[in-house]
C-alpha positions in Angstrom: 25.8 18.7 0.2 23.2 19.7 2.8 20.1 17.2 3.1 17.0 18.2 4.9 15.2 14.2 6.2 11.9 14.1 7.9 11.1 11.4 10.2 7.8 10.4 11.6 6.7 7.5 13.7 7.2 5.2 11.4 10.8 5.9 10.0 12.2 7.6 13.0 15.4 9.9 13.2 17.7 6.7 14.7 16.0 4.6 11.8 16.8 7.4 9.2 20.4 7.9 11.0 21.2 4.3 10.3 19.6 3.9 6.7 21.9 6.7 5.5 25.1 6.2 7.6 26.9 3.9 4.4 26.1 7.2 2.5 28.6 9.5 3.8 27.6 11.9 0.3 24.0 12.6 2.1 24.6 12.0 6.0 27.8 14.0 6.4 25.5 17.4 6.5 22.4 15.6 7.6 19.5 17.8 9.5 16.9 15.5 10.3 13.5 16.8 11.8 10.4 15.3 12.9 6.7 15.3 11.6 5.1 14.5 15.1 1.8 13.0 15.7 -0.2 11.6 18.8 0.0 8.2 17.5 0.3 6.0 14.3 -3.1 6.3 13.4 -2.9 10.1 14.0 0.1 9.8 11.4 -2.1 7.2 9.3 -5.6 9.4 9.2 -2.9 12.4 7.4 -1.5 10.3 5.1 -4.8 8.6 3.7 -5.9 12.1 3.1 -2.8 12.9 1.3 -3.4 10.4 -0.7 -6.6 10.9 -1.6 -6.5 14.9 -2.1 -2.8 15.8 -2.9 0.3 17.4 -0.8 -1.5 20.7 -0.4 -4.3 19.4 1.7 -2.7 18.7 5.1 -0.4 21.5 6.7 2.7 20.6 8.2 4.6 22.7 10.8 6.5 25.7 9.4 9.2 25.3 10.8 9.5 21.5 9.0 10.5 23.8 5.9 11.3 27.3 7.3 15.0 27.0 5.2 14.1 24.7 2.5 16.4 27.2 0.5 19.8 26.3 2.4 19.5 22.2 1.5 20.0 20.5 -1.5 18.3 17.1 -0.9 15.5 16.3 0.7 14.3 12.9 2.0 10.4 12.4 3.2 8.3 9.6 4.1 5.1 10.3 4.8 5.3 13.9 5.5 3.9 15.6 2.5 6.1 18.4 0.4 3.7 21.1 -1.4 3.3 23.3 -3.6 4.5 26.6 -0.9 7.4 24.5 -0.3 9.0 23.8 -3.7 8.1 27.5 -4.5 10.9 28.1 -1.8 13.3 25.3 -3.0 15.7 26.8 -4.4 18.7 24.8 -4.1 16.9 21.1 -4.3 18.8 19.5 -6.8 16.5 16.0 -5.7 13.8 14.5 -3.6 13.5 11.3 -2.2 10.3 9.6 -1.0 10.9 6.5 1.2 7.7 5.1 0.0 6.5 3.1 -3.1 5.1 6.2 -4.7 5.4 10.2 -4.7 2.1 11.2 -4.3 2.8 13.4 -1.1 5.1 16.0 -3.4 3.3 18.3 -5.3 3.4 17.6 -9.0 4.9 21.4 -9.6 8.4 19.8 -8.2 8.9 17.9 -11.7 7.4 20.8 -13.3 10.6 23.0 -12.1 12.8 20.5 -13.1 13.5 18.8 -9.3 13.5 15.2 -9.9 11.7 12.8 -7.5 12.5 9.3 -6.8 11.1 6.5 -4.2 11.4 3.5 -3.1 9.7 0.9 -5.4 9.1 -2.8 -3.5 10.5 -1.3 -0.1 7.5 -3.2 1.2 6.6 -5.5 -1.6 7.8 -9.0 0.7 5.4 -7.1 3.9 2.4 -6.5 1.8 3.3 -10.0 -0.1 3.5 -12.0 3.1 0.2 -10.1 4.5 -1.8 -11.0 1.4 -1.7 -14.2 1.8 -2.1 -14.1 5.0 -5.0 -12.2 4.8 -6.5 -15.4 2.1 -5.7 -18.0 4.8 -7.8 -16.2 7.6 -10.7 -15.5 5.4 -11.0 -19.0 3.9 -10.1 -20.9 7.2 -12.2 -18.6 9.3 -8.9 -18.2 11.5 -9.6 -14.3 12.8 -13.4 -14.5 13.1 -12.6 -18.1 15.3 -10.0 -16.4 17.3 -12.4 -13.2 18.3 -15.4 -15.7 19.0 -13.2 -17.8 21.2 -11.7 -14.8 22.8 -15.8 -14.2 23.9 -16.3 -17.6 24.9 -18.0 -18.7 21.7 -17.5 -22.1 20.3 -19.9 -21.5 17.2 -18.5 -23.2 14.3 -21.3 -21.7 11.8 -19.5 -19.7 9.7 -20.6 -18.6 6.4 -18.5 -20.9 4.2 -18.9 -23.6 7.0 -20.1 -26.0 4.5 -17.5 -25.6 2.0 -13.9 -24.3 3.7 -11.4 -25.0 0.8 -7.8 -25.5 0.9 -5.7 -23.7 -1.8 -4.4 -26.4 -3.2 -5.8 -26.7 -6.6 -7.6 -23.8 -6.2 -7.8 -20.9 -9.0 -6.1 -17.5 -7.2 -7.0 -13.9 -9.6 -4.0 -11.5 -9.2 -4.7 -7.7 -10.3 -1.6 -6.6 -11.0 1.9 -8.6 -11.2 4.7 -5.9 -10.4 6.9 -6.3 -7.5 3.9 -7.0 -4.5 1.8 -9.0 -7.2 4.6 -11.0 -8.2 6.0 -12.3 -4.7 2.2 -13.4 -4.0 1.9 -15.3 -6.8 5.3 -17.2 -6.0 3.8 -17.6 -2.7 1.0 -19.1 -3.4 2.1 -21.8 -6.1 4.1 -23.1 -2.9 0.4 -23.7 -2.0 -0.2 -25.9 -5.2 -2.7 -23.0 -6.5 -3.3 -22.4 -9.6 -2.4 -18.6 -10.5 -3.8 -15.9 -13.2 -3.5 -12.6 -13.6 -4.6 -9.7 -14.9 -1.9 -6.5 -15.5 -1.8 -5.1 -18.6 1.6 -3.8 -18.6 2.9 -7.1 -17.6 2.4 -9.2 -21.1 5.0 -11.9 -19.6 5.0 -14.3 -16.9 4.8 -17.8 -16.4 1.0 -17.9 -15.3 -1.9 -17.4 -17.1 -2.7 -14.3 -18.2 -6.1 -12.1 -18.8 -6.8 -9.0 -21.1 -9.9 -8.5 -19.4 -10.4 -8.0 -15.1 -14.2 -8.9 -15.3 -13.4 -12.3 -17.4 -10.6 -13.2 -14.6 -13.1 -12.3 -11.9 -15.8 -14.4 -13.4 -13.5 -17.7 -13.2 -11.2 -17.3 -10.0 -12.3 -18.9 -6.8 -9.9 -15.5 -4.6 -9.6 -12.0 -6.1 -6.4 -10.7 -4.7 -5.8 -6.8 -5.2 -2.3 -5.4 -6.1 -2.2 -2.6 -8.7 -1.3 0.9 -7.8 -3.9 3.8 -7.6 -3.9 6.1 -10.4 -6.7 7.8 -12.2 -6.8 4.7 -14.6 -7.4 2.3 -12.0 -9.3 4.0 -9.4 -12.7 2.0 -8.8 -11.1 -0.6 -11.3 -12.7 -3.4 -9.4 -16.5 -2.1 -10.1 -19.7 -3.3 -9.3 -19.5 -5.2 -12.9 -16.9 -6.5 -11.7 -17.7 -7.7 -8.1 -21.1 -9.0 -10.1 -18.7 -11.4 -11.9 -17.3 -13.1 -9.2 -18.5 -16.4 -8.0 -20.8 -17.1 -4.6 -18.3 -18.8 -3.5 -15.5 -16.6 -3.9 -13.4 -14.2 -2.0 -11.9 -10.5 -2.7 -8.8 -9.8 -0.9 -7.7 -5.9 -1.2 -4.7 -5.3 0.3 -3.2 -2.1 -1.8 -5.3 1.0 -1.6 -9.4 1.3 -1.5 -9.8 3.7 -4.4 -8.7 0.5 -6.3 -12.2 -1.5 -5.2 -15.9 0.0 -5.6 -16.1 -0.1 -1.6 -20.1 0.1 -1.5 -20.9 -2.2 -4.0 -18.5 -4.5 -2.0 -20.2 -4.1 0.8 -23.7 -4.7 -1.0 -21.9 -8.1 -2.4 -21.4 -9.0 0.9 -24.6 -8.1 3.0 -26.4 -10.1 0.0 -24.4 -13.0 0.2 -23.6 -12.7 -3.5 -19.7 -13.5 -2.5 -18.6 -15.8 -0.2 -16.5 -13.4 1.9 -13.6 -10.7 1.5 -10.4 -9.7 3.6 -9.7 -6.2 3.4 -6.8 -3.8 5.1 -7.6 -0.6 3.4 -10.7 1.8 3.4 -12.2 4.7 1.9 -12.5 6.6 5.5 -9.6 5.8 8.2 -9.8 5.3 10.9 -13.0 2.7 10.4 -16.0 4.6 11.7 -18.0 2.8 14.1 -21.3 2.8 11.8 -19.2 1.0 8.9 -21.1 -1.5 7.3 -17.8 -3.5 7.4 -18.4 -4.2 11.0 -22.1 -5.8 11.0 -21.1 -8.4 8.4 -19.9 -12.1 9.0 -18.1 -12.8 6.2 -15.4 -10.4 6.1 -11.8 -10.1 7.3 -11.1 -6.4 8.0 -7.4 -4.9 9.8 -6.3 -1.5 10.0 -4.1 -0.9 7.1 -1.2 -3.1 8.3 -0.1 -4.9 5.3 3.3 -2.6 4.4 3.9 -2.4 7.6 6.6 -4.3 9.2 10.6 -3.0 10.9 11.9 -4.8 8.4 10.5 -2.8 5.6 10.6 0.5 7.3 14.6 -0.3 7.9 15.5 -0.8 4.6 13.6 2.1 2.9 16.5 4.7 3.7 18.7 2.5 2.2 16.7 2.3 -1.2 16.3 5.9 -1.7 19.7 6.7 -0.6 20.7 4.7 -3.4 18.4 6.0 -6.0 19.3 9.7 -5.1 22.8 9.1 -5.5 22.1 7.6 -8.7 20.5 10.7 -9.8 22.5 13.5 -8.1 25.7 11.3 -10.8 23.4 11.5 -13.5 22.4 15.5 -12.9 26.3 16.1 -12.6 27.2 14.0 -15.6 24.7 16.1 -17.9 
């Protein structure tokens, strides 16, 4: 069986090499090729506009693909597979996305019968860890204190200055309680919180749970983000929404920013209507100097770094390996 990987600079060709080496069915006739960038956020600035306007909409070296007909697997990260490309694919009997969706291969892949699979929670304990992270250094001021010190500043007046909270006993919102949403919540009762959510595909789970996001936004004191991006969620947390929320409380968003009405955050904040956010993802990436995320005081911003860690990255290969071979048996079997 001949597999056709493609590395990049976050899952390189030695970190694809290992992932697959326990899989002697797919790394015995392994080619493995590289989608090369400047940098990361070269890499990054790609794949948020994959994400946003399909496979077809960033071109990939030719020679990535150039014999696409001659493999029968093929493993991707971020590199995106489109529409040209599974034309040619004759062979593919699978495809496997080391990522927690498979939004960078073109939809016309399922329609000629090729299945897909990825790697769901690959970076659910990452993003988990991050999230919370990202609640401590909003509420304690910890990043905002670091960067004032770091200028020889020893002002103490932040916004929430007279009212920095502890989470114990405080009410944390989850939007969505799949894998990421899940490990947060566990997380956080550690922290004596109390935890709600609101997912409606998720009608079990020992915390309180709310059929309506504006309702759960109206009583929590953080608003922590963790659905996936589909049509049916995209802007999901709305101005209506963000209206809800309490002056003193704080949106956390780290899964995708089609998920939060970005400009009526921002409004939220510059009027002081919330008492602050911490955010990791953004409509435009890199963050453009003129953001309006950058002139306000009551933010925690970081350049999408929440799924990123070597742990998560290392065990991806793994995950999909597994999955593939799960349905390469099942495609033999029928």
């Amino acid at each position: 069986m001949r597999v056709l990987a493609i590395a990049d600079q976050l899952i390189g060709p030695e970190m694809l090499t290992a992932g697959l080496a326990d899989t002697p069915e797919l790394s015995a006739d392994l080619t493995i090729r590289e989608w090369a960038h400047r940098d990361l956020s070269a890499l990054q600035e790609d794949n948020l506009i994959v994400e946003q306007r399909g496979p077809d909409a960033v071109a990939v070296p030719p020679a990535l693909f150039e014999d696409i007909d001659t493999f029968d697997v093929v493993i991707t990260h971020f590199c995106p597979i489109g529409s040209e490309v599974v034309a040619k694919a004759s062979r593919v009997k699978a495809i496997g996305v080391m990522r927690g969706g498979t939004e960078n291969v073109h939809p016309s892949a399922a329609a000629k019968g090729i299945p897909v699979v990825n790697a769901p929670g690959r970076n659910a304990n990452a993003v988990a860890e991050f999230a919370v992270g990202m609640i401590l250094a909003e509420t304690r001021n910890i990043a905002r204190s670091h960067f004032q010190l770091r200028n020889s500043d020893w002002d103490r007046s932040f916004a929430n200055a007279d009212a920095i909270p502890e989470l114990a006993g405080r009410h944390i919102g989850l939007v969505g309680l799949g894998q990421i949403g899940s490990r947060v919540a566990q997380l956080l009762t550690a922290f004596d919180a109390t935890i709600s959510y609101y997912d409606p595909y998720i009608t079990e789970a020992p915390y309180k749970r709310f059929d309506d996001l504006a309702t759960l936004a109206s009583e929590v004191d953080v608003l922590s983000i963790h659905s996936r991006m589909t049509d049916a969620t995209a802007r999901m947390v709305s101005a209506d929404v963000i209206a809800k929320m309490q002056p003193h409380a704080v949106l956390v968003n780290t899964a995708r920013s089609g998920l939060v009405d970005e400009e009526a955050l921002v409004r939220a904040l510059a009027d002081k209507r919330i008492m602050g956010a911490a955010i990791d993802t953004f409509d435009v990436e890199p963050l453009p100097l003129d953001s309006p995320f950058l002139t306000l005081n009551n933010v925690t911003i970081t350049g999408h770094l929440a799924g990123s860690t070597i742990d998560a990255m290392a065990k991806t290969p793994r995950i999909v390996a597994s999955r593939l071979l799960a349905t390469l048996g099942d495609a033999t079997a029928g």
